[in-house]
Rosetta silent file (secondary structure, phi, psi, omega in degrees, C-alpha in Angstrom):
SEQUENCE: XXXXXXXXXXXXXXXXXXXXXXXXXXXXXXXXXXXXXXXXXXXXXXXXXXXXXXXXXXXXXXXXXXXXXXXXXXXXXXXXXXXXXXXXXXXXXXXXXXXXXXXXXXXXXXXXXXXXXXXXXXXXXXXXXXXXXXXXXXXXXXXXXXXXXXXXXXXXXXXXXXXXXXXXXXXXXXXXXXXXXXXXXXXXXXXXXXXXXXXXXXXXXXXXXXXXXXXXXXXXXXXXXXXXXXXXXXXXXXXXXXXXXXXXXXXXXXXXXXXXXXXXXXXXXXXXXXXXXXXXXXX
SCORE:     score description
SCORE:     0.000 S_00000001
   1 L     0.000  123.345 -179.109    0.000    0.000    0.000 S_00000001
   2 L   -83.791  170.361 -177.434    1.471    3.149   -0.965 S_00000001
   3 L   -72.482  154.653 -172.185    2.043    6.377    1.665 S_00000001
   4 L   -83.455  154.908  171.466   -0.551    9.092    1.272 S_00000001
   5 E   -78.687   91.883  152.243    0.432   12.183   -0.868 S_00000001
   6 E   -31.473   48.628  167.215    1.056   15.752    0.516 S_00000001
   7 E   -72.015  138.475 -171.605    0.959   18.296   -2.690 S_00000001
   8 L   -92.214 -151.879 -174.546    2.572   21.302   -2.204 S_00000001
   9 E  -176.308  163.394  158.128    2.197   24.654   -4.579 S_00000001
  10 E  -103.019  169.045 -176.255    3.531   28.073   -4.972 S_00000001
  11 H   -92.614    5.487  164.013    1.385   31.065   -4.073 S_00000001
  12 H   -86.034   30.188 -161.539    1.131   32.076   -7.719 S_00000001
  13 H  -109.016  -23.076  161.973   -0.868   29.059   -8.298 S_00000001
  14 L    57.783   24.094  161.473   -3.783   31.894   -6.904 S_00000001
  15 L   -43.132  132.266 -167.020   -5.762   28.860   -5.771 S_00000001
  16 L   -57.154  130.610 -176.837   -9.416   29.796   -3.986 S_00000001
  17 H   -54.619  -24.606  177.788   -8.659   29.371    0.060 S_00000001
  18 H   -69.209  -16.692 -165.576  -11.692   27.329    0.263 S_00000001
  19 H   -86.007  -38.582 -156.471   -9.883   24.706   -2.587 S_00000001
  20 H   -76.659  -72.244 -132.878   -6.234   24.989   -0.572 S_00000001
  21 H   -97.257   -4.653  164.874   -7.946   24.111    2.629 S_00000001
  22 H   -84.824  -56.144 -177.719  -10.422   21.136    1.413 S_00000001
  23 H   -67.461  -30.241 -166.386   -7.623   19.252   -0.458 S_00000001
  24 L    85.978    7.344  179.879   -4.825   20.050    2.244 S_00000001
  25 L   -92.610  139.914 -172.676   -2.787   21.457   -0.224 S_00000001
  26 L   -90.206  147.823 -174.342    0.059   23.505    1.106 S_00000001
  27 E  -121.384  137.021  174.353    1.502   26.840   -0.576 S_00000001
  28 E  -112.930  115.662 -166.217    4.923   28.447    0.082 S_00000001
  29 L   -51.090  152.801  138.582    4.648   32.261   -0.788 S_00000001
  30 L  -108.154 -139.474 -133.732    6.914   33.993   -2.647 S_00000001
  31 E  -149.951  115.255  170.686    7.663   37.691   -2.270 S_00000001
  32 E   -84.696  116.208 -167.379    6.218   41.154   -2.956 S_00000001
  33 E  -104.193  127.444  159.922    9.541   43.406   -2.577 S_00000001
  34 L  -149.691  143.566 -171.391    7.891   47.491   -2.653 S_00000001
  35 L    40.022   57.838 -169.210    9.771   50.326   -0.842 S_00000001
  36 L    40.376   29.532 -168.761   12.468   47.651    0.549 S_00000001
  37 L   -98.077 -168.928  172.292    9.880   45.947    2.877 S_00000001
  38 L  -144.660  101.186 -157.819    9.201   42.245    1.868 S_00000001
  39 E  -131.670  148.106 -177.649    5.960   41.083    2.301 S_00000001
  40 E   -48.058  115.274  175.659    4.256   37.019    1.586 S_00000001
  41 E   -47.519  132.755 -167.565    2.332   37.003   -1.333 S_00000001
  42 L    47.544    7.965  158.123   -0.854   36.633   -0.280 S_00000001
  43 L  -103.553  -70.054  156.835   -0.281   36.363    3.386 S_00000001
  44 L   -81.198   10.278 -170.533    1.250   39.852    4.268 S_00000001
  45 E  -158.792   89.298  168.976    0.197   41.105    0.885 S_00000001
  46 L   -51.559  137.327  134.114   -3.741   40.345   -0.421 S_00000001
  47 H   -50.863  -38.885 -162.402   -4.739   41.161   -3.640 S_00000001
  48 H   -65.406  -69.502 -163.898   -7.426   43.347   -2.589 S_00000001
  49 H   -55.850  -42.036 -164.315   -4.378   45.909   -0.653 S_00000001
  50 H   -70.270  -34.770 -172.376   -1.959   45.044   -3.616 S_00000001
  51 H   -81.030  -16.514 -163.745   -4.210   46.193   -6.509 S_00000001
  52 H   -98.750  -35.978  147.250   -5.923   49.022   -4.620 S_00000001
  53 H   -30.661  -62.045 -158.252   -1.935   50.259   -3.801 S_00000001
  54 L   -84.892   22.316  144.714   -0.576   49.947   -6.998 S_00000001
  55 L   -77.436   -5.195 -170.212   -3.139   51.840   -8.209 S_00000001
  56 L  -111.495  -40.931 -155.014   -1.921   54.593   -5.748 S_00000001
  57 L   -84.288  143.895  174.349    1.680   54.265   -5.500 S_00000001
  58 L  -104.536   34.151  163.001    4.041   56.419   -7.405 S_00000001
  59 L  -137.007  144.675  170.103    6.816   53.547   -6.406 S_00000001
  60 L   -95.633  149.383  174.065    6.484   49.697   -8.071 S_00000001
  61 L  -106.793 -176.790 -149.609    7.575   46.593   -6.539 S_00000001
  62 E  -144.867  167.101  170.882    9.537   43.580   -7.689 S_00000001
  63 E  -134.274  143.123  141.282    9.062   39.459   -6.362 S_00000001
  64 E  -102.901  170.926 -150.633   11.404   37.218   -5.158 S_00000001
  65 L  -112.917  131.025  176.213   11.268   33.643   -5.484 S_00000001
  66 L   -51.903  145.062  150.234   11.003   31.420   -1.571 S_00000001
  67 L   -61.990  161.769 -175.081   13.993   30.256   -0.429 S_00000001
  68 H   -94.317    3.328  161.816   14.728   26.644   -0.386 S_00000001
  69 H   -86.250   -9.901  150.042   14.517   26.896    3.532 S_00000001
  70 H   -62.475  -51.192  145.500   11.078   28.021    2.858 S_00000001
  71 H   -16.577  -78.453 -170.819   10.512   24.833    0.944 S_00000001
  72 H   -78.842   -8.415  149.488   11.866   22.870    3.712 S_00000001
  73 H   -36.393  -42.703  156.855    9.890   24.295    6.295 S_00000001
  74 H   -57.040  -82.810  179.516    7.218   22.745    4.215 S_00000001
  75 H   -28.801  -52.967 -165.342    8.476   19.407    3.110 S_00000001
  76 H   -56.417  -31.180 -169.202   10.116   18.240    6.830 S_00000001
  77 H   -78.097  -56.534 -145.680    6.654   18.265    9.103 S_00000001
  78 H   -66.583  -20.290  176.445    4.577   16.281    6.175 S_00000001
  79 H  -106.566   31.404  154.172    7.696   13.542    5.592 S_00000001
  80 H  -107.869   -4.601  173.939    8.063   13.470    9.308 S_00000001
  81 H   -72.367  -48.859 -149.253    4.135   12.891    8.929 S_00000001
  82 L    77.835   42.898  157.252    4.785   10.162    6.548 S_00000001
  83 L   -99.911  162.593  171.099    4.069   11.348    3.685 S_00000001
  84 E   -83.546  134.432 -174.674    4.998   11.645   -0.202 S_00000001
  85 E  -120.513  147.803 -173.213    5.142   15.005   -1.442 S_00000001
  86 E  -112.092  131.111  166.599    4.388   16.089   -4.498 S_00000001
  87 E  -126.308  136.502  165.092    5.069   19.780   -5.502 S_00000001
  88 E  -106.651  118.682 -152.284    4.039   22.123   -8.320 S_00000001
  89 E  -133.400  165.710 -164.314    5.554   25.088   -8.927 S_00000001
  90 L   -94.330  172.441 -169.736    5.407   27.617  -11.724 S_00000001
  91 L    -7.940  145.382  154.224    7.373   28.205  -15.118 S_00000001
  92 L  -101.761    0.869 -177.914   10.952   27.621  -14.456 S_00000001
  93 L   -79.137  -32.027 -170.465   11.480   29.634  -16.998 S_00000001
  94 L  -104.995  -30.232 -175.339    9.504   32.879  -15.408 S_00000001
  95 L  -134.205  143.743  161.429   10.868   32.141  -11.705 S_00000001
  96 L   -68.205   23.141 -176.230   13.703   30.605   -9.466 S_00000001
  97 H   -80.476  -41.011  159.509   11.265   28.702   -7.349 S_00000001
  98 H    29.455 -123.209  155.759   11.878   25.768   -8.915 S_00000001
  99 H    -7.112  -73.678  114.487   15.029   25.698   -7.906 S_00000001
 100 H    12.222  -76.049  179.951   14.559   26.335   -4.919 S_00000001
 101 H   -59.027  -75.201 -165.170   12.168   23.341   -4.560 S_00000001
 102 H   -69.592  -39.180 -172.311   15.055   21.039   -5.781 S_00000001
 103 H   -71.308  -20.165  157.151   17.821   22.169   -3.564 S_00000001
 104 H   -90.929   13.060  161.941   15.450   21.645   -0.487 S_00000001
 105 H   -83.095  -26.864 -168.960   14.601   18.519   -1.755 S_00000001
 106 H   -79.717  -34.694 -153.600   18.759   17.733   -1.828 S_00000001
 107 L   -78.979  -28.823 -175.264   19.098   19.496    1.439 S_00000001
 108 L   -81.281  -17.760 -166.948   16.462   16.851    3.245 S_00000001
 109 L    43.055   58.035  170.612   18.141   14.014    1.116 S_00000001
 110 L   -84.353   94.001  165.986   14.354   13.174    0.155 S_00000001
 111 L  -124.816   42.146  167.687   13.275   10.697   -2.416 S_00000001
 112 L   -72.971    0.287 -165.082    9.987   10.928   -1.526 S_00000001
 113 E  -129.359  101.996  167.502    9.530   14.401   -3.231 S_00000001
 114 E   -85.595  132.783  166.940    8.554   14.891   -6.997 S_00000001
 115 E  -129.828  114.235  175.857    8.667   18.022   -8.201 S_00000001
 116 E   -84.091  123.768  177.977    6.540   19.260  -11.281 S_00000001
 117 E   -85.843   99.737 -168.357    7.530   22.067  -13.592 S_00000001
 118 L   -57.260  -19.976 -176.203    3.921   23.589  -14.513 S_00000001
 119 L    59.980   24.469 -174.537    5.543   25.570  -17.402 S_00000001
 120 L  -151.424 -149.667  163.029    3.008   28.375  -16.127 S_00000001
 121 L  -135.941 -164.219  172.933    1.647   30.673  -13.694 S_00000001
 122 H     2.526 -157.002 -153.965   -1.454   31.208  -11.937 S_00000001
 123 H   -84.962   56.007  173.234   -4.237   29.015  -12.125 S_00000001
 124 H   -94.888  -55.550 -170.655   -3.042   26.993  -15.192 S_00000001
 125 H   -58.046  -35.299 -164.401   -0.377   25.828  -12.450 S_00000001
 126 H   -82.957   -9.785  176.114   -3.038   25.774   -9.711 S_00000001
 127 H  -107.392   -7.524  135.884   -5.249   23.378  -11.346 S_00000001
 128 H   -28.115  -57.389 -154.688   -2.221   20.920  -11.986 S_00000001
 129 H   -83.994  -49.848  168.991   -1.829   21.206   -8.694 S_00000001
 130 H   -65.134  -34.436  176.883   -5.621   20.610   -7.810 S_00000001
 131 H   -77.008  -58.624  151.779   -6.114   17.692  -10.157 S_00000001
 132 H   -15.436  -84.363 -162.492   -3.054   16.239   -8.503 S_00000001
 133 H   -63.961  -27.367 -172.764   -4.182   16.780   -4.619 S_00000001
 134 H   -87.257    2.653  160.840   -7.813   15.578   -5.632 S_00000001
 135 H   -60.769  -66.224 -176.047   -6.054   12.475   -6.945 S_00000001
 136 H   -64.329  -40.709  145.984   -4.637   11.965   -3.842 S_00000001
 137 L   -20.860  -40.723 -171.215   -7.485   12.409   -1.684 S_00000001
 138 L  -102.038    3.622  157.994   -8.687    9.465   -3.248 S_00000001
 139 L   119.618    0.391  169.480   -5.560    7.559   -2.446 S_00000001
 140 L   -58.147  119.308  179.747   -3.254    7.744   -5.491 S_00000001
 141 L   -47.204  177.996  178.414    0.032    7.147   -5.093 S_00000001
 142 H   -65.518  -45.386  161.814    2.819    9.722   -5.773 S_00000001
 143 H   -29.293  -88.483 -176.127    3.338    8.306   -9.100 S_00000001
 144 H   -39.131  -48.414  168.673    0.473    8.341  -10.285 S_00000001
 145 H   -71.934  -10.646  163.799   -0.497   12.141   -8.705 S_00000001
 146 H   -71.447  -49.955  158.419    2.786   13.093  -10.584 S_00000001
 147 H  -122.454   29.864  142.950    1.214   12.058  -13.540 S_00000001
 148 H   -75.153  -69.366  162.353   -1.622   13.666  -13.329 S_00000001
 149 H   -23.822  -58.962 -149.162   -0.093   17.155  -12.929 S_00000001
 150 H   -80.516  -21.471  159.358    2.125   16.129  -16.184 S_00000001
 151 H   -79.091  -24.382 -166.665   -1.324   15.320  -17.989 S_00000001
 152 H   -68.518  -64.846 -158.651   -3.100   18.099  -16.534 S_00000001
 153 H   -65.802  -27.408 -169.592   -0.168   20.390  -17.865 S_00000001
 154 H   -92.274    2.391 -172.947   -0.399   18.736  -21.902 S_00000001
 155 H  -113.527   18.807 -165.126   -4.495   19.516  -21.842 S_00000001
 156 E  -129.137  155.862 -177.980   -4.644   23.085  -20.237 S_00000001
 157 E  -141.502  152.920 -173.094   -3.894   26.691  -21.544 S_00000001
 158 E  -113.355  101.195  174.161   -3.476   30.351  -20.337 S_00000001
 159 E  -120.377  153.179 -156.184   -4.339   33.102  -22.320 S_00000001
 160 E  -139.733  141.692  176.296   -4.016   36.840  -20.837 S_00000001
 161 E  -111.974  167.865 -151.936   -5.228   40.427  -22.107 S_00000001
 162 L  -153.351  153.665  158.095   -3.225   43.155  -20.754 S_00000001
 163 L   -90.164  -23.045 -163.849   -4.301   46.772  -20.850 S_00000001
 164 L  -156.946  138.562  179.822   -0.214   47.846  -21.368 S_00000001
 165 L   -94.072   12.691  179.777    2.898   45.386  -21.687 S_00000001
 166 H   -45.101  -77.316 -144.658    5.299   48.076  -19.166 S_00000001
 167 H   -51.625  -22.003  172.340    4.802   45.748  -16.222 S_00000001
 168 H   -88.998  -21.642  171.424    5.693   42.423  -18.297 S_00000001
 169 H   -69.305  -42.710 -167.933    8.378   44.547  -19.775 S_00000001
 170 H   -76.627  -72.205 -147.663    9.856   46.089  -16.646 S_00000001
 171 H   -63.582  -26.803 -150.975    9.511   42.585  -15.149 S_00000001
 172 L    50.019   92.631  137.527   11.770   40.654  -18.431 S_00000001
 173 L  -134.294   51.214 -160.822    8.762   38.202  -18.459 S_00000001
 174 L   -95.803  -33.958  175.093    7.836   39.572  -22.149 S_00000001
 175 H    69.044 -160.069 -175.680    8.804   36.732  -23.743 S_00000001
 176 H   -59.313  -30.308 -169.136    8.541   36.812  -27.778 S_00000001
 177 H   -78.380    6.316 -176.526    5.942   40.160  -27.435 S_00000001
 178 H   -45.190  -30.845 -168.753    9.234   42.591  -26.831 S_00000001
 179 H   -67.746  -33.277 -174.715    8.391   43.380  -30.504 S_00000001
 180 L   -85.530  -10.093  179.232    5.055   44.887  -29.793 S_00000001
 181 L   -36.788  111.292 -170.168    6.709   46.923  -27.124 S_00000001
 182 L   132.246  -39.316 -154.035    6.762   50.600  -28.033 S_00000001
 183 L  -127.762   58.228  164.422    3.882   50.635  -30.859 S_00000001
 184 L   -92.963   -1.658 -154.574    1.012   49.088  -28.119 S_00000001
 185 L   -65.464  126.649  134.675   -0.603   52.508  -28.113 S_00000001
 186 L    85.600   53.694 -173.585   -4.720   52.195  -27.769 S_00000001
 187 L  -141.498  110.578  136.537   -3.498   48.113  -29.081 S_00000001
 188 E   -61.315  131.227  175.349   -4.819   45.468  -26.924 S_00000001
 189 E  -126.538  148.068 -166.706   -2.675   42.438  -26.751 S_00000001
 190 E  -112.729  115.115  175.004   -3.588   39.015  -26.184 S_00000001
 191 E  -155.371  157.169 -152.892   -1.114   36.612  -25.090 S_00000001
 192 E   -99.576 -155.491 -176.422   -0.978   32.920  -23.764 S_00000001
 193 E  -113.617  132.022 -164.843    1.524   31.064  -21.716 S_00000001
 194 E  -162.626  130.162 -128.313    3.270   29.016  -24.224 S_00000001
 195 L   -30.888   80.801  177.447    6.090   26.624  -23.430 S_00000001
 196 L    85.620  -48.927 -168.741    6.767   28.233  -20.027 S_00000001
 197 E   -89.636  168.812  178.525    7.332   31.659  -21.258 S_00000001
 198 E   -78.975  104.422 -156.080    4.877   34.854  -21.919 S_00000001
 199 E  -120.127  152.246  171.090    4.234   34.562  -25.818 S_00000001
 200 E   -88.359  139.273 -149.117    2.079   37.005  -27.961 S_00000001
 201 E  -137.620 -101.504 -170.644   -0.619   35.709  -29.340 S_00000001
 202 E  -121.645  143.202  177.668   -2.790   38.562  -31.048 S_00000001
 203 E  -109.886  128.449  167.007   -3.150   42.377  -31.040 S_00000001
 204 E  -105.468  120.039  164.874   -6.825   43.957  -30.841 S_00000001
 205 L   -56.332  -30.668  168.219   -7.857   47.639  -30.882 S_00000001
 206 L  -146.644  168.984 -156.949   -9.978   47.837  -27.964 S_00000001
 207 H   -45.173  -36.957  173.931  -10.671   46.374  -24.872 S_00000001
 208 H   -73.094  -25.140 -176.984  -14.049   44.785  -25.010 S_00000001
 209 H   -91.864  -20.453  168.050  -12.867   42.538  -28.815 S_00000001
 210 H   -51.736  -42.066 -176.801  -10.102   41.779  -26.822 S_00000001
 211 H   -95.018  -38.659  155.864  -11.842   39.601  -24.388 S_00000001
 212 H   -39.943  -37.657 -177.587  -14.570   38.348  -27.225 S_00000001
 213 H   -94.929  -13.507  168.863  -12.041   37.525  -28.881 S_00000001
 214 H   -82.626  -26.700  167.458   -9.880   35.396  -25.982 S_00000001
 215 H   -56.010  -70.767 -162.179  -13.578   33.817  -25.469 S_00000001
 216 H   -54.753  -47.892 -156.748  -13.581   32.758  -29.231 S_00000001
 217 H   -85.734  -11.891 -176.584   -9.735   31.236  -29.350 S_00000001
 218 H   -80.938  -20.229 -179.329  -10.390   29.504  -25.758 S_00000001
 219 H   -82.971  -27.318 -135.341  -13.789   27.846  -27.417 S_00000001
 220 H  -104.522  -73.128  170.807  -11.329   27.203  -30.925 S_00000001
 221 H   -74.880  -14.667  144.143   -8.659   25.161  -28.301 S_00000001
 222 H   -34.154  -37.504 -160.835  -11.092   23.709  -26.344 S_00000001
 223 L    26.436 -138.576  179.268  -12.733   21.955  -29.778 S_00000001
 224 L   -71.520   -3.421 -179.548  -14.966   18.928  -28.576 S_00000001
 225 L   -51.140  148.826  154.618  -12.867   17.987  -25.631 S_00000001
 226 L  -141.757  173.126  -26.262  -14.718   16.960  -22.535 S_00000001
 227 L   -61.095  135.024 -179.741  -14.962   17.179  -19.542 S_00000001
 228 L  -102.440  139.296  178.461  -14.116   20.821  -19.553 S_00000001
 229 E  -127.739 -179.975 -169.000  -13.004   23.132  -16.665 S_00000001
 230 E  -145.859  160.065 -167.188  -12.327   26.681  -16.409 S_00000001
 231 E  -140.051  157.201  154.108  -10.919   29.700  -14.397 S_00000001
 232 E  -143.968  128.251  166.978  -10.827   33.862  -15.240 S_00000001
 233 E  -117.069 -176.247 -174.806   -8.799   35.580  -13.329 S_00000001
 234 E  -147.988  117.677 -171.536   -7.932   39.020  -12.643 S_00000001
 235 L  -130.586   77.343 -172.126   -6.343   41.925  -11.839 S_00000001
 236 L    97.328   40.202 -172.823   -8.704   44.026  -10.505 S_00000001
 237 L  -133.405   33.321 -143.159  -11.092   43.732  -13.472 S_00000001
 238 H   -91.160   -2.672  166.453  -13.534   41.829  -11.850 S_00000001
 239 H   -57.331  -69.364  177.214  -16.390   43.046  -13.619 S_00000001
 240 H   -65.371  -17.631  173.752  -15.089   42.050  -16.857 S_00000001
 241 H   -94.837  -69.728  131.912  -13.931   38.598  -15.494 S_00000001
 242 H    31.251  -73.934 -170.939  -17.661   38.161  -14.038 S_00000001
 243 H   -52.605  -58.022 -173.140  -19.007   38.469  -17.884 S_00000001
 244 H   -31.553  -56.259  167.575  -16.231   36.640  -19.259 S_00000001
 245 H   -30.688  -53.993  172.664  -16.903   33.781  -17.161 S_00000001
 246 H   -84.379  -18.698 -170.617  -20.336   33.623  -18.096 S_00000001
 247 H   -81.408  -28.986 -156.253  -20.138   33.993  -21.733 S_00000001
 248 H   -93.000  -18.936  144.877  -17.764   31.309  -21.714 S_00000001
 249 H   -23.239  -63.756 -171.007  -19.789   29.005  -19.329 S_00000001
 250 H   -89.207   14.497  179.757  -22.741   28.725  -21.800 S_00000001
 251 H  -124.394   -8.166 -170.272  -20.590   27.991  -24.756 S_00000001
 252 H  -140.275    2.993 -173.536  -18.219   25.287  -23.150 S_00000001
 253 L    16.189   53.500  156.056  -20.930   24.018  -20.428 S_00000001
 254 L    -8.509  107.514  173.500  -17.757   23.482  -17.929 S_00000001
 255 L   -72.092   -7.867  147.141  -17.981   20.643  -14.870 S_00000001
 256 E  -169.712  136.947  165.794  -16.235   23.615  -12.947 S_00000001
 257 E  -125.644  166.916  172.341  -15.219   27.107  -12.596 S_00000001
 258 E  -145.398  135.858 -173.854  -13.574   29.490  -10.953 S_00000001
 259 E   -74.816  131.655  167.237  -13.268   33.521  -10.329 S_00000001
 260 E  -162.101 -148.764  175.651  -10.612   34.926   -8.421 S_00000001
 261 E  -135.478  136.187 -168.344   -7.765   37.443   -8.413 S_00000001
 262 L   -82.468  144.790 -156.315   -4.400   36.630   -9.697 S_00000001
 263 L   -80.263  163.590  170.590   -1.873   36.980   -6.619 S_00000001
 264 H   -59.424  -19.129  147.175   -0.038   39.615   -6.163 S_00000001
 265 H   -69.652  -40.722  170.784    3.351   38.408   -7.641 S_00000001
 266 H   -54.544  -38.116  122.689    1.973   37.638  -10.763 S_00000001
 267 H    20.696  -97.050 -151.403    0.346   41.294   -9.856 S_00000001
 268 H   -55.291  -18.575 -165.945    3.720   42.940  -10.296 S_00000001
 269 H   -98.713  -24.221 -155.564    4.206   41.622  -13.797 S_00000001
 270 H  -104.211  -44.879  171.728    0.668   41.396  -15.403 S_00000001
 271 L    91.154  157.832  167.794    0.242   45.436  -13.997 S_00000001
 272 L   -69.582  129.880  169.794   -3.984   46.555  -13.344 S_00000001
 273 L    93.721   43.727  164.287   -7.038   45.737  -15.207 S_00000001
 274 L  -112.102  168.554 -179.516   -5.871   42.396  -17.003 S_00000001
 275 E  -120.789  139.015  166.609   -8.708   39.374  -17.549 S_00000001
 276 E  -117.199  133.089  177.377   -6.946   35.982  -17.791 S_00000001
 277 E  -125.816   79.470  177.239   -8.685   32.722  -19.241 S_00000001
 278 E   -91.609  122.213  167.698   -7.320   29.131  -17.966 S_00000001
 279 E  -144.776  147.630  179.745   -8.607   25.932  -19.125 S_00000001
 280 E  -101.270  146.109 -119.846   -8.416   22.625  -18.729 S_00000001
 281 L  -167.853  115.378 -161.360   -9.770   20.586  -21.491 S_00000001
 282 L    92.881    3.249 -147.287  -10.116   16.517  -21.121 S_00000001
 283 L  -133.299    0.000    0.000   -9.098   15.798  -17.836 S_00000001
């Protein structure tokens, strides 16, 4: 009989608290850095305070990526519990949490600990991460909740509208759209998550065919797959994620969704007033 499964997360995984706290899955923040204080994403730093700041502040913050002694802070109580842990953590490509991850996996000399690279952010990573722990619930070994995430990860997609690309610019998480940088003026841009990195996907003149049109290509990848689920996130748009949500509901009839606000590290990068559309499609 195998040992029950622990999955961990990152807090840009923006899972709903009620989801985190049903499954048992644990999140290790990372880090809102603004006027040299350092505060946990989403523990010392909501969304609600972060978006209704940086809507205020005439200074911008930066993230840092957990330490791997954050990490093992996790990992040590649950494999002194006896458990297997699985953790999913975003792009390695957009962050050093990773990293992170594996060197407090080396430092416990643990080999009891899988660690999945989501190749994403927000809740493209968080429902890896959920389809995983709800695996596990039901008694699936680590294997097996291991390769869920890694199916989870080939049938789901992110795609994100922006109002302005500074804050992915400022951040270097621009990926392949550096090119529209410069000539974005009263140019929506549409852009997924595409193998780990921030990729450009389409430019629209204004704001409302922007998200009609991230409905239509999320219905376009979706085709006939079922069962489908779905997420819109936000940041600080919640009005417009609200519609989204619904339009895309009655056109994809979904076995589940979810609303929420994209945490505040992803925050610093993504900037105010983007709509995000994550789905998973098969699974």
């Amino acid at each position: 009989m195998s040992k029950p499964v622990a999955v961990v997360t990152d807090s840009t995984a923006s899972l709903p608290a009620d989801l985190v706290e049903k499954y048992h899955i644990h999140v290790v923040p990372l880090r809102v850095v603004w006027d040299g204080v350092a505060y946990r994403d989403g523990v010392d730093m909501t969304p609600e305070a972060f978006y209704r700041r940086l809507a205020e502040s005439k200074t911008l913050p930066t993230s840092s990526q957990p330490s791997a002694q954050d990490f093992v802070d996790v990992f040590r109580p649950l494999l002194d519990e006896g458990y297997d842990v699985l953790t999913v953590v975003i792009s390695s490509k957009m962050s050093g949490t990773m990293s992170s991850a594996q060197q407090a996996k080396e430092m416990l000399g643990a080999d009891n600990i899988e660690i999945v690279d989501s190749l994403s952010t927000g809740m493209e990573t968080g429902f890896h991460a959920l389809l995983a722990a709800r695996a596990a619930a039901e008694g699936a070994s680590l294997a097996e909740c291991k390769a869920i995430a890694e199916k989870a990860r080939e049938h789901s997609g992110f795609l994100l509208m922006v109002p302005t690309l500074e804050f992915l610019h400022r951040g270097g998480r621009i990926g392949g759209a550096s090119r529209w940088f410069g000539t974005m003026l009263r140019i929506k841009p549409i852009l997924e998550v595409r193998g780990g990195r921030v990729e450009p996907l389409e430019k629209v003149r204004a704001r409302r065919k922007a998200l009609q049109r991230m409905a239509d290509i999320t219905v376009e990848r979706v085709g006939d797959s079922k069962p489908v689920r779905l997420a819109v996130v936000h940041t600080g748009a919640e009005e417009d994620a609200r519609q989204l949500l619904a339009q895309l509901s009655e056109r994809l009839d979904p076995v589940e969704t979810l609303i929420g606000d994209v945490s505040p590290v992803v925050g610093v990068h993504v900037g105010p007033n983007g709509v995000g559309v994550v789905y998973v499609a098969g699974m």
